[in-house]
gemmi code that builds the backbone of each chain (N, CA, C; Angstrom):
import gemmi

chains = {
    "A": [
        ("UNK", (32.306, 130.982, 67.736), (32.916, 131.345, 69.010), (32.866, 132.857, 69.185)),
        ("UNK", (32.615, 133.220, 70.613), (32.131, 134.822, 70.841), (33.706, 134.965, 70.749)),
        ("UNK", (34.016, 136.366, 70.170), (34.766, 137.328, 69.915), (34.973, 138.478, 70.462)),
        ("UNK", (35.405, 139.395, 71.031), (35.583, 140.770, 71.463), (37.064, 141.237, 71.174)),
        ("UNK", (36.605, 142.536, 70.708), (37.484, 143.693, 70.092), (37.234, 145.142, 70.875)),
        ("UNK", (38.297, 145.721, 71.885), (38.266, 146.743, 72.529), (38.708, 147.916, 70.731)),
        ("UNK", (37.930, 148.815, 71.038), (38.713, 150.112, 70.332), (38.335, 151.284, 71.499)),
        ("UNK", (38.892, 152.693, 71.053), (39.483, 153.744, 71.649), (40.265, 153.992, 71.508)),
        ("UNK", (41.053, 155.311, 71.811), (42.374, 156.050, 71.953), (43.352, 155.670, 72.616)),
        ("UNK", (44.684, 155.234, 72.132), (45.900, 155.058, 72.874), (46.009, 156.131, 73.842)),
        ("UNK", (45.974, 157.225, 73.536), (46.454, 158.691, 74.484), (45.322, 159.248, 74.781)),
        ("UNK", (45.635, 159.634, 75.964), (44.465, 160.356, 76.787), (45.870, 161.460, 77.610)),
        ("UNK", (44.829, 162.728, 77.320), (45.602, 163.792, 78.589), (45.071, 163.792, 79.729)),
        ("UNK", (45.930, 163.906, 80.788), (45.214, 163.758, 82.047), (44.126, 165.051, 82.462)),
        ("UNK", (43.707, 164.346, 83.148), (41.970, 165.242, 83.730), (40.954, 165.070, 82.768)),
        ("UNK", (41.577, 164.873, 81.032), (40.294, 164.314, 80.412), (39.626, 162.748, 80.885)),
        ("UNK", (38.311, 162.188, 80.085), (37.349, 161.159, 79.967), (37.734, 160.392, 79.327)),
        ("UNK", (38.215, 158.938, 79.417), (38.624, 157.974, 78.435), (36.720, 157.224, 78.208)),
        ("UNK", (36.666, 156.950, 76.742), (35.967, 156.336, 76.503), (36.156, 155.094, 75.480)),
        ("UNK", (36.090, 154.039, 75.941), (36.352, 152.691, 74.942), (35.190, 152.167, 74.834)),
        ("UNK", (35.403, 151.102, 73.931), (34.032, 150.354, 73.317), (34.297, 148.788, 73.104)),
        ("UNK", (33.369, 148.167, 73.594), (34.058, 146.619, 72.561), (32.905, 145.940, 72.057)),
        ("UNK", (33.117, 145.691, 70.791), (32.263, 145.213, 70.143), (32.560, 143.420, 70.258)),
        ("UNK", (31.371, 142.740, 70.245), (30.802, 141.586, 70.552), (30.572, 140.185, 69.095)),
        ("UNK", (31.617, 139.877, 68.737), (30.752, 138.922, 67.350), (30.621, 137.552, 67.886)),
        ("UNK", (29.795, 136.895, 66.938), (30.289, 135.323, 66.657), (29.415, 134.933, 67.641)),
        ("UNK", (28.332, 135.078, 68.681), (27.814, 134.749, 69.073), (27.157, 134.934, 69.747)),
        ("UNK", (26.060, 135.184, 70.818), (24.934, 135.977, 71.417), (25.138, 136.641, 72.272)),
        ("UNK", (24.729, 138.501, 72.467), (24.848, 139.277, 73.123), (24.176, 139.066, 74.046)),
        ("UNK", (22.979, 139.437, 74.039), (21.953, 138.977, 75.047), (21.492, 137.552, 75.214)),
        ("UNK", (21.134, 137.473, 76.652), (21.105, 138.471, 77.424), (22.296, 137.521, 78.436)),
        ("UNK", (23.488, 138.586, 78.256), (24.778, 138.220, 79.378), (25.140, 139.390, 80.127)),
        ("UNK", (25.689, 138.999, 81.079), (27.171, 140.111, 81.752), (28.168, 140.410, 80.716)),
        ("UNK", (28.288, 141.794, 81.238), (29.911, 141.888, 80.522), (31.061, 142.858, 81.380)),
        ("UNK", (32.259, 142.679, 81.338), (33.035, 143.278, 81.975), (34.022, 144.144, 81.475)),
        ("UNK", (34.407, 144.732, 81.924), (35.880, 145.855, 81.899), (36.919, 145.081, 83.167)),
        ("UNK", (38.350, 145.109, 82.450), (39.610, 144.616, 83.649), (40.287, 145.337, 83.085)),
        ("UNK", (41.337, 146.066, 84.353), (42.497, 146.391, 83.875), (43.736, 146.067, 83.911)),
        ("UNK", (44.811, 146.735, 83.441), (46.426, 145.938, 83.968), (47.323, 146.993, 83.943)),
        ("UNK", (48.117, 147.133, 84.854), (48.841, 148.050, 84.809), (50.196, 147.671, 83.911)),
        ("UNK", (50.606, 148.081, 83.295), (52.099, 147.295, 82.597), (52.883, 146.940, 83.983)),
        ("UNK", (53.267, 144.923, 83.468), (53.901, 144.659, 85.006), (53.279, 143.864, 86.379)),
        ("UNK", (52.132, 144.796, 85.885), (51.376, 144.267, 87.153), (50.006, 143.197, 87.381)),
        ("UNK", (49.525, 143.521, 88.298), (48.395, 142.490, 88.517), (46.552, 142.903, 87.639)),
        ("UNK", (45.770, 142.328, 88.187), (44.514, 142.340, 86.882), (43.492, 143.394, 88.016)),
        ("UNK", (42.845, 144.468, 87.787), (42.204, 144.852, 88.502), (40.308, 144.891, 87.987)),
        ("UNK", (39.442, 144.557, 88.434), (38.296, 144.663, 87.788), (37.613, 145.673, 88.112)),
        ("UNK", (36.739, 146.477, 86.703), (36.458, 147.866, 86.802), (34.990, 147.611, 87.332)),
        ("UNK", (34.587, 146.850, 86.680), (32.921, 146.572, 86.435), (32.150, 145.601, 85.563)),
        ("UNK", (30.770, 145.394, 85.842), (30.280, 144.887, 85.135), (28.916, 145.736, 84.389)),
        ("UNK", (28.019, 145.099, 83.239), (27.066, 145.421, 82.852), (25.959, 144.131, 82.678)),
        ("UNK", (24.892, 144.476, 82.473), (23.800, 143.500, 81.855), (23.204, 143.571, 80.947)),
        ("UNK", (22.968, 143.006, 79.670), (22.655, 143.660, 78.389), (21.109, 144.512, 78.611)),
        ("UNK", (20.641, 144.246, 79.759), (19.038, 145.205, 80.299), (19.696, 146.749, 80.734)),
        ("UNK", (21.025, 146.674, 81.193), (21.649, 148.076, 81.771), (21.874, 147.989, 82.903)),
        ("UNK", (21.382, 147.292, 83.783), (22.220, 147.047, 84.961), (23.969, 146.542, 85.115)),
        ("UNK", (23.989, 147.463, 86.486), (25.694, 147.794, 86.180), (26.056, 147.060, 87.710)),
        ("UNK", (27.152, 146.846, 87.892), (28.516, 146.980, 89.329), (29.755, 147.772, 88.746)),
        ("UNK", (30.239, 148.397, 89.682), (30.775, 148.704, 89.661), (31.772, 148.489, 90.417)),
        ("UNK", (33.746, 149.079, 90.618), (34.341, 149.110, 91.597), (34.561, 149.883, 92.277)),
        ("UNK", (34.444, 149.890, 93.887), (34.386, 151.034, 94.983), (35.310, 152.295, 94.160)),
        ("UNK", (36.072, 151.267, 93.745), (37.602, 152.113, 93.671), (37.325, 153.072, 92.570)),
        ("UNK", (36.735, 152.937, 91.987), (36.637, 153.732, 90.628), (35.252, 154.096, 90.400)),
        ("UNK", (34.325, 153.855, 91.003), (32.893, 153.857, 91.011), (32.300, 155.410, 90.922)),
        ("UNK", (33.308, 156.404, 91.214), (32.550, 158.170, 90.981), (33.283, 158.408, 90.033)),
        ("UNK", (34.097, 157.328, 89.175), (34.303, 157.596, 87.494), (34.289, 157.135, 86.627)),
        ("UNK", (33.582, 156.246, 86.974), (33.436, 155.035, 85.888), (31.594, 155.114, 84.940)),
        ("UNK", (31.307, 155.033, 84.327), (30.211, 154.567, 83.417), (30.675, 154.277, 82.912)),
        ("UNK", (29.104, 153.010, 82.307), (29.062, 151.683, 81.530), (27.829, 151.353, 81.170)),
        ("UNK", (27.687, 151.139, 79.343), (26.382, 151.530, 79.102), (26.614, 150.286, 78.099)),
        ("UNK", (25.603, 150.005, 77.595), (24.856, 148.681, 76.291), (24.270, 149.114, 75.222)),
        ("UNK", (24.619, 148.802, 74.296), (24.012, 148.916, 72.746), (23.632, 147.778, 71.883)),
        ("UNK", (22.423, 146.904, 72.157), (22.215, 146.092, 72.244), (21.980, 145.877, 70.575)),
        ("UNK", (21.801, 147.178, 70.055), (21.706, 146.971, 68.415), (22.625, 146.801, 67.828)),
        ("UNK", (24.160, 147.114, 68.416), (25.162, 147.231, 67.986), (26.178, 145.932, 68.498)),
        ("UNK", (25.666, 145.500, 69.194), (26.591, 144.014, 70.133), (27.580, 144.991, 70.711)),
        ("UNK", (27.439, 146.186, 71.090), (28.780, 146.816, 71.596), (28.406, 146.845, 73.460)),
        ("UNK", (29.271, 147.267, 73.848), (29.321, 147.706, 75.335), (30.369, 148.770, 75.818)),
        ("UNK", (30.322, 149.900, 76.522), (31.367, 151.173, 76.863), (31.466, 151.107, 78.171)),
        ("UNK", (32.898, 151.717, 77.950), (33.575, 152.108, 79.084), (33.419, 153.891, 79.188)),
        ("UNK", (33.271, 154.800, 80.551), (33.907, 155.741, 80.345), (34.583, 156.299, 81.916)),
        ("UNK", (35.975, 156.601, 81.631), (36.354, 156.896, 83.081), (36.725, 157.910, 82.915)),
        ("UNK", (36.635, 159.179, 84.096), (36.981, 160.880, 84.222), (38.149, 160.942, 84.806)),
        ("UNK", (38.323, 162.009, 84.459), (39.125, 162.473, 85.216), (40.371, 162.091, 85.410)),
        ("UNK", (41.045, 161.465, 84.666), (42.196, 160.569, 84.686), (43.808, 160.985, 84.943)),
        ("UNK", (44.389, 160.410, 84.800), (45.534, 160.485, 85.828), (46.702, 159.414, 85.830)),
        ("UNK", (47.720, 159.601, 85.739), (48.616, 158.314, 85.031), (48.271, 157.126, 86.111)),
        ("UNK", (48.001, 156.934, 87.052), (47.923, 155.660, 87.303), (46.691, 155.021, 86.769)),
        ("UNK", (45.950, 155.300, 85.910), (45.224, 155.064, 84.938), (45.679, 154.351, 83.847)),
        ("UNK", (47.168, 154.767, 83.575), (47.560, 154.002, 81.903), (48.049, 152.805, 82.591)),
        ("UNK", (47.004, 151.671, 81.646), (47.373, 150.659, 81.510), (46.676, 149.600, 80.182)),
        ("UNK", (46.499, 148.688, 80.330), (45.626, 147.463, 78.875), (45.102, 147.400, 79.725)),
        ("UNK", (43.530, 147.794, 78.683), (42.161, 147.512, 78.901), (41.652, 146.869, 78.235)),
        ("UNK", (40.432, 145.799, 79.253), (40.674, 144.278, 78.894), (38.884, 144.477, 78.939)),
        ("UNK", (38.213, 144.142, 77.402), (36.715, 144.097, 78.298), (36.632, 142.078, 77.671)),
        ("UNK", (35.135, 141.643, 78.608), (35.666, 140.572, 78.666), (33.833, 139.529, 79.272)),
        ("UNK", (33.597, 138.253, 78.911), (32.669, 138.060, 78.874), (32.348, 137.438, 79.909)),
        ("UNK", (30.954, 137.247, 80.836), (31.136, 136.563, 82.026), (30.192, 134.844, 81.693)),
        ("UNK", (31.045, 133.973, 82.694), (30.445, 132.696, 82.418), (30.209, 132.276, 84.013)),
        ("UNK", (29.329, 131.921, 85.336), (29.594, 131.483, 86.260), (30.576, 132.193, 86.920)),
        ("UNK", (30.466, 133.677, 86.640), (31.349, 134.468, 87.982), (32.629, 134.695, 87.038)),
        ("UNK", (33.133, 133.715, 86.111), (34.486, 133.906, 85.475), (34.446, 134.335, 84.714)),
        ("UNK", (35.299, 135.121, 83.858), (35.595, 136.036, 82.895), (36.215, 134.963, 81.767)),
        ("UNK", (35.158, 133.992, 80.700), (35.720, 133.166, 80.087), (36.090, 133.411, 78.681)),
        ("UNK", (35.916, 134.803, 77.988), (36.651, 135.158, 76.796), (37.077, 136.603, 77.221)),
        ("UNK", (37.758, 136.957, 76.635), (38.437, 137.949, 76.492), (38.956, 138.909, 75.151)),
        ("UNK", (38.956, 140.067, 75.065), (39.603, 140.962, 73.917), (41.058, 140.823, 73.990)),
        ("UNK", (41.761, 141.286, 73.414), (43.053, 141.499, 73.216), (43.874, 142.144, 73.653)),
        ("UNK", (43.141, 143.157, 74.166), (43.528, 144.373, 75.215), (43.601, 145.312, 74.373)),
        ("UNK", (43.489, 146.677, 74.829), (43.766, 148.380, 73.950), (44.588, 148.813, 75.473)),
        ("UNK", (45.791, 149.545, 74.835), (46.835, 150.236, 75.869), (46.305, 151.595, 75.669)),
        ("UNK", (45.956, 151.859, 76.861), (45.516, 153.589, 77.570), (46.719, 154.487, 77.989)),
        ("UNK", (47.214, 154.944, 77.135), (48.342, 156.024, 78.126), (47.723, 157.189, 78.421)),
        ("UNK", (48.117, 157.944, 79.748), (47.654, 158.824, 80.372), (48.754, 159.887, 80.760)),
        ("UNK", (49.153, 160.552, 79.190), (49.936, 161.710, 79.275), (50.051, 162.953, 77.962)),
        ("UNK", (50.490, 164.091, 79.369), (50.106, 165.687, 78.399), (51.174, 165.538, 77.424)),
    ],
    "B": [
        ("UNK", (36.189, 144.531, 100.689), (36.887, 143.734, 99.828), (37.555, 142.343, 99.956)),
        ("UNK", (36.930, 141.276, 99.457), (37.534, 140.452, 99.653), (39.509, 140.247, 98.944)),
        ("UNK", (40.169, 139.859, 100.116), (41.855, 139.562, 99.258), (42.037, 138.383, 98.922)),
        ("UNK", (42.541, 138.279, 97.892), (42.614, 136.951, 97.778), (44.576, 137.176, 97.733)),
        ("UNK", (44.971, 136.021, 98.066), (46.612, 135.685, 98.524), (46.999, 134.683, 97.702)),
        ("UNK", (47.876, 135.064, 96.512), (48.620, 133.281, 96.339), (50.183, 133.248, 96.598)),
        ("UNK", (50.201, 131.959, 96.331), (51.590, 131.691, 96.896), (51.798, 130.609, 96.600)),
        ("UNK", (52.836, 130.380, 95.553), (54.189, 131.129, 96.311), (54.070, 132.406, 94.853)),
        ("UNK", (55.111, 133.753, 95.141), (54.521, 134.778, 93.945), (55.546, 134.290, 92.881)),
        ("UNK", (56.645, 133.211, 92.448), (56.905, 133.130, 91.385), (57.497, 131.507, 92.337)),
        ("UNK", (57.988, 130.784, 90.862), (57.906, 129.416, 91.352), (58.735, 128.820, 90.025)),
        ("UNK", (60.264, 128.419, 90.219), (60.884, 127.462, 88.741), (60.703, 126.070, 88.938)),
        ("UNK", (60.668, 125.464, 87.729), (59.964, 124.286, 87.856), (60.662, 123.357, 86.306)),
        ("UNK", (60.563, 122.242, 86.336), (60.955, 121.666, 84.662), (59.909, 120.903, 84.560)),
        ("UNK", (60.356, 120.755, 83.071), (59.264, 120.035, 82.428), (59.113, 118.378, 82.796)),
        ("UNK", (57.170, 118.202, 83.062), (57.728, 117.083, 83.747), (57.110, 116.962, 85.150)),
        ("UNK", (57.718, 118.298, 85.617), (57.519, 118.785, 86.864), (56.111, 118.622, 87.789)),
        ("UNK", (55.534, 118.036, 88.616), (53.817, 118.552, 89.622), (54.149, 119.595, 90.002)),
        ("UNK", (53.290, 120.592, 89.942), (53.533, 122.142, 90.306), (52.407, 122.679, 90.794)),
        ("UNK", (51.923, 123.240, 92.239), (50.730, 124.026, 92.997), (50.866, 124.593, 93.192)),
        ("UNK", (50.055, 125.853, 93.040), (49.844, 126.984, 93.602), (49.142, 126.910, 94.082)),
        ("UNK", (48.768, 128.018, 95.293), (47.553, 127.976, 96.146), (46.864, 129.492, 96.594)),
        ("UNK", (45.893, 129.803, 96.507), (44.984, 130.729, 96.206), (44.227, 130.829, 97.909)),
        ("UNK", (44.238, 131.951, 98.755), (44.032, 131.778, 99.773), (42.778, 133.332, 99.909)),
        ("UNK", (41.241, 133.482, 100.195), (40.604, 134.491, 100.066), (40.927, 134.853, 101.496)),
        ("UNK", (40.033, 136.529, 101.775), (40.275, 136.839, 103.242), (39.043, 136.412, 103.774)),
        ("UNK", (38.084, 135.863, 103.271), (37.045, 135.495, 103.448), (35.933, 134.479, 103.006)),
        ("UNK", (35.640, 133.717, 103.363), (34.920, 132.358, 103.002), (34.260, 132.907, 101.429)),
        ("UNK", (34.504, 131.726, 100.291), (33.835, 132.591, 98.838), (32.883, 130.729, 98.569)),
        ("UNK", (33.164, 130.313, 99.341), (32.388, 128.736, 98.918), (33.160, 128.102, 97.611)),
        ("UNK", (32.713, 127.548, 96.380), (33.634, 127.569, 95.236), (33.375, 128.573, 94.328)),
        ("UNK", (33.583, 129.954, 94.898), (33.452, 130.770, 93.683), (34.987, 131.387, 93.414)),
        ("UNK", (35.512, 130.787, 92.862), (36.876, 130.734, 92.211), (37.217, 130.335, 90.977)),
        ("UNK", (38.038, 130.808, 90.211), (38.553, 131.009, 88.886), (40.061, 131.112, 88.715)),
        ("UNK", (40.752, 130.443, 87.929), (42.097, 129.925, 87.910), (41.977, 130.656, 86.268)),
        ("UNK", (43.474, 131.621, 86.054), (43.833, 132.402, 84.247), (45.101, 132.182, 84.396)),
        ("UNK", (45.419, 131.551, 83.201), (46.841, 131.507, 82.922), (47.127, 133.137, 82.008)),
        ("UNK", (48.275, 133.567, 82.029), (48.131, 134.766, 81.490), (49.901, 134.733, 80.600)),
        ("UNK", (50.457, 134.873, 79.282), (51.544, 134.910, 79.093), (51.790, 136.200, 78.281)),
        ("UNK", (53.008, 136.553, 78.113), (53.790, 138.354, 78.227), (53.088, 138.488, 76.378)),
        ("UNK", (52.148, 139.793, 77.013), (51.660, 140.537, 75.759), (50.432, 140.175, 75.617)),
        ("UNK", (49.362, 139.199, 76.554), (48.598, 138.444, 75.815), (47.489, 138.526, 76.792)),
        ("UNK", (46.064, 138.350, 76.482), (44.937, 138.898, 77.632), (45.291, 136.916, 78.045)),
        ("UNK", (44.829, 137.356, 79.284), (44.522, 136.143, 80.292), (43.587, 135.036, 79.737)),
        ("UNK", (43.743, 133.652, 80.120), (42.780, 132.937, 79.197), (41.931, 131.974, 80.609)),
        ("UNK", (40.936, 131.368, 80.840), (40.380, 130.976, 81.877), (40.747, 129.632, 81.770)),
        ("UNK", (41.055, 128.658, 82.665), (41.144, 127.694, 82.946), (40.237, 126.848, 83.321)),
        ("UNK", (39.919, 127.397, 84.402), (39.163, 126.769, 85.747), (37.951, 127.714, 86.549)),
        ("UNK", (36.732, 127.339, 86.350), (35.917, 128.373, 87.242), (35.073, 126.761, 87.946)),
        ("UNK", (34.500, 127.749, 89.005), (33.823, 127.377, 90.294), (34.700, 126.068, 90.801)),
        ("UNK", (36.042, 126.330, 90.989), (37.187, 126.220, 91.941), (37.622, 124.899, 91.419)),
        ("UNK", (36.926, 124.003, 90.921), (37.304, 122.387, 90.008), (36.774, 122.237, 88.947)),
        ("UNK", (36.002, 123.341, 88.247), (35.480, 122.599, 86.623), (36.225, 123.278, 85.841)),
        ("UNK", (36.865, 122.473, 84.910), (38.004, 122.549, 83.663), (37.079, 123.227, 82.747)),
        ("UNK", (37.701, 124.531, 81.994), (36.992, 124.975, 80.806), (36.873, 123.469, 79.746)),
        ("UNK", (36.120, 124.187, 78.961), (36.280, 122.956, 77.832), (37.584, 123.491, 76.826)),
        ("UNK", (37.969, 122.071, 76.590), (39.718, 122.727, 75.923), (41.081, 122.491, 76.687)),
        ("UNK", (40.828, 122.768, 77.644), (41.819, 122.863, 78.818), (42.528, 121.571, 79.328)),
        ("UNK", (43.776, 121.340, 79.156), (44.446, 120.083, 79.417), (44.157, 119.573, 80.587)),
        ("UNK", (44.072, 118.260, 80.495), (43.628, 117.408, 81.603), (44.460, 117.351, 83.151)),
        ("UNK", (45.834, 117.932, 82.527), (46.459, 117.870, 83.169), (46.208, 119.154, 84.370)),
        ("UNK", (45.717, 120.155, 84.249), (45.441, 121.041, 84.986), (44.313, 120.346, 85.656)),
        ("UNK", (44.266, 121.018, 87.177), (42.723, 120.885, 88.227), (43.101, 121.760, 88.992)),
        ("UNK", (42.060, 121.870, 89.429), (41.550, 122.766, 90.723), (41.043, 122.087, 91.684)),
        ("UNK", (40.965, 122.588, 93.127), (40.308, 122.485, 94.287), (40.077, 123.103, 95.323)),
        ("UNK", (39.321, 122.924, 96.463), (39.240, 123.682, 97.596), (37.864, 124.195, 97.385)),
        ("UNK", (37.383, 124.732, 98.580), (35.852, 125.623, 98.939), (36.229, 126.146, 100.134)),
        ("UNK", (35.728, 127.094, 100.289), (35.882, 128.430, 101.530), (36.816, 129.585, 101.206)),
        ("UNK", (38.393, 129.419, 101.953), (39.216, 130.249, 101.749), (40.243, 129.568, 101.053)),
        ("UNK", (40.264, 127.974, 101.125), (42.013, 127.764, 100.251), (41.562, 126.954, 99.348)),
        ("UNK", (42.270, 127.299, 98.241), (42.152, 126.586, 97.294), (43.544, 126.393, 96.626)),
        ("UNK", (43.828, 124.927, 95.838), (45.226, 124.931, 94.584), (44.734, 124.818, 93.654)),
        ("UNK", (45.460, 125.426, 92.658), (45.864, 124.958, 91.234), (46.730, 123.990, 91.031)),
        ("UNK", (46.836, 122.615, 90.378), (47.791, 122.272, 90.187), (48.186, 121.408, 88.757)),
        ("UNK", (48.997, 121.448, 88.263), (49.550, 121.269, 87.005), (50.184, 119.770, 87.323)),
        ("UNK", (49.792, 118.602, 86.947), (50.642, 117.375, 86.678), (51.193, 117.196, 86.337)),
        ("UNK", (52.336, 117.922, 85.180), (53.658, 117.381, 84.873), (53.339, 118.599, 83.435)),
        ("UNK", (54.205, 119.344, 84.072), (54.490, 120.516, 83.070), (54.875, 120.133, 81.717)),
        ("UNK", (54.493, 121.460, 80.817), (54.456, 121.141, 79.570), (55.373, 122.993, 79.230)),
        ("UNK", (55.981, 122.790, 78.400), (56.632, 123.942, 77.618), (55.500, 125.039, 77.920)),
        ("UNK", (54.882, 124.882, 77.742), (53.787, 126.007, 77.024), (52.810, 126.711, 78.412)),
        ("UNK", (53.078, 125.832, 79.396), (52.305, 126.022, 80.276), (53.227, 127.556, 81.209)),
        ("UNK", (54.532, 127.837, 81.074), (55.594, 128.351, 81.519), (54.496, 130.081, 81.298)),
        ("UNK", (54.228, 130.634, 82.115), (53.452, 131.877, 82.423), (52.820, 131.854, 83.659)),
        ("UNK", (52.175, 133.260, 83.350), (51.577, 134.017, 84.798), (50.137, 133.259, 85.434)),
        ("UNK", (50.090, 132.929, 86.936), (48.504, 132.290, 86.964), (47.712, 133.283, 87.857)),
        ("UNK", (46.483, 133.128, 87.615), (45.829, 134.116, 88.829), (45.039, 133.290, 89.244)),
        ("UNK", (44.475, 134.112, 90.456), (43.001, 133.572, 91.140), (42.501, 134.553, 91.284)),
        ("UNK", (40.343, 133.881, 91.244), (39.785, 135.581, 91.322), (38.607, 134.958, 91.950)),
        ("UNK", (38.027, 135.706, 92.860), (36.663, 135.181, 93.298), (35.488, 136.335, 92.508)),
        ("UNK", (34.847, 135.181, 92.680), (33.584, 135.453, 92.091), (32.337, 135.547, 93.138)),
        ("UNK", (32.691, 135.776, 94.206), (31.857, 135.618, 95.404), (30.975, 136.656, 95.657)),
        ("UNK", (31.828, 137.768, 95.928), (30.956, 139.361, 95.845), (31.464, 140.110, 95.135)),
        ("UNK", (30.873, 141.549, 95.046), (31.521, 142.618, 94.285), (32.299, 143.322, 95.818)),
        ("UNK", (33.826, 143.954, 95.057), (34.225, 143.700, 93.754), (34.904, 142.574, 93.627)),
        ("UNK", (34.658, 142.369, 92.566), (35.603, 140.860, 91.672), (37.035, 141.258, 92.062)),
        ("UNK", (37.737, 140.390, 92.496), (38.860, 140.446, 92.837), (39.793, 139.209, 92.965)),
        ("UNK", (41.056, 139.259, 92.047), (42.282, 138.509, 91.600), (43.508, 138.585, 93.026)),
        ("UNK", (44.258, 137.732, 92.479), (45.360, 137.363, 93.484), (46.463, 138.336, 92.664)),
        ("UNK", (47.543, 138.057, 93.345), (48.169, 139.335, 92.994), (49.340, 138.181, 91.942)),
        ("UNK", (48.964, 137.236, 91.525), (49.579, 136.236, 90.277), (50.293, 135.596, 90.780)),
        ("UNK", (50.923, 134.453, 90.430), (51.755, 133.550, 90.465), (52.958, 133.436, 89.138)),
        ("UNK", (54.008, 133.644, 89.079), (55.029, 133.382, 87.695), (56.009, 132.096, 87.849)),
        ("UNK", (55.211, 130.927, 86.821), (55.894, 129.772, 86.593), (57.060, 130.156, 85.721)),
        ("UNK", (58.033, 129.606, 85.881), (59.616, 129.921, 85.213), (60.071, 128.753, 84.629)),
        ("UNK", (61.297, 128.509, 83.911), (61.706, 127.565, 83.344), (62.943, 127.155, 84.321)),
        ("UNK", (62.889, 126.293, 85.232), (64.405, 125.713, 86.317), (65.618, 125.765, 84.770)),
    ],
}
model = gemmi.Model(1)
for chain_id, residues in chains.items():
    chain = gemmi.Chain(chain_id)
    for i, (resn, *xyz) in enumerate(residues, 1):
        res = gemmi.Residue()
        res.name, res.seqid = resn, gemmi.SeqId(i, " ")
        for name, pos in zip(("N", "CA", "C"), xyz):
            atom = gemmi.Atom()
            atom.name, atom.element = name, gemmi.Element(name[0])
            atom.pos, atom.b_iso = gemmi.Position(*pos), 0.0
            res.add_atom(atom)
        chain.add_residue(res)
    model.add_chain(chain)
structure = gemmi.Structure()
structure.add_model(model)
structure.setup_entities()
């Protein structure tokens, strides 16, 4: 059964680059989608983006002039990186696998706080 | 952006209980819909994609329905465990976009 494990930094200062990673086991990387979601503590699920293990990306309007998302296809990994950040930024970051449009496994989440 | 609307946003219920939610887009998605149960501390788990097919695993007792803009979730007779957060998300266009949740409670 596919597996995913977000790592990265709990703390981020604002105006810096968060960069996370999630590595992929237990079952075939390629060639799928993969996603980034977020959550605000409390709140509802927001989706950042997607990738394709070739490098093709989507992105969200909303976040789309800070977001990159790249593939390491040697590594089963996939990254996140968002600029410029800003507390409505801290929240659990969720990366996550696509099946038919749905997001049918999931990591565990890594909590992003976004303070000096 | 497509919105997607559910309702009702929290809902008590006992065990036992038939229980629907209903998932409403701002815009026709055909069945590209996805039903996550989600409980406190814990990533979301999928239920239901393309608006009626049951993951594999997934109690019988859960279904889905609808194509266009409305769709339910509905639960046949609650179980302890089922007591958490539900979403809906279309899968129709970018961006991917969820309902703003549903919270089943214990009556």
């Amino acid at each position: 059964q596919v597996q995913l494990q977000e790592s990265g930094p709990g703390l981020v200062k604002p105006s810096e680059t968060l960069s996370l990673t999630c590595t992929v086991s237990g079952g075939s990387f390629s060639p799928y989608y993969w996603s980034w979601i977020r959550q605000p503590a409390g709140k509802g699920l927001e989706w950042i983006g997607q990738i394709y293990t070739s490098g093709t990306t989507n992105y969200n309007p909303s976040l789309k002039s800070r977001v990159t998302m790249s593939v390491d296809t040697s590594k089963n990994q996939f990254s996140l990186t968002l600029s410029s950040l800003t507390a409505a930024d801290t929240a659990v970051y969720y990366c996550a696998s696509l099946f038919r449009g749905a997001f049918d496994m999931w990591g565990q989440g890594t909590v992003v706080t976004v303070s000096s | 952006d497509i919105q997607m609307t559910q309702s009702p946003s929290s809902v008590s219920a006992s065990v036992g209980d038939r229980v629907t939610i209903t998932c409403r887009a701002s815009q026709g998605i055909s069945t590209w819909l996805a039903w996550y149960q989600q409980k406190p501390g814990k990533a979301p788990e999928l239920l239901i994609y393309a608006a009626s097919t049951l993951r594999n695993g997934v109690p019988s007792r859960f279904s889905g329905s609808g194509s266009g803009t409305d769709f339910t979730l509905t639960i046949s007779s609650l179980q302890p465990e089922d007591f958490a957060t539900y979403y809906c998300q279309q899968a129709n266009s970018f961006p991917r976009t969820f309902g703003q949740g549903t919270k089943l409670e214990i009556k």
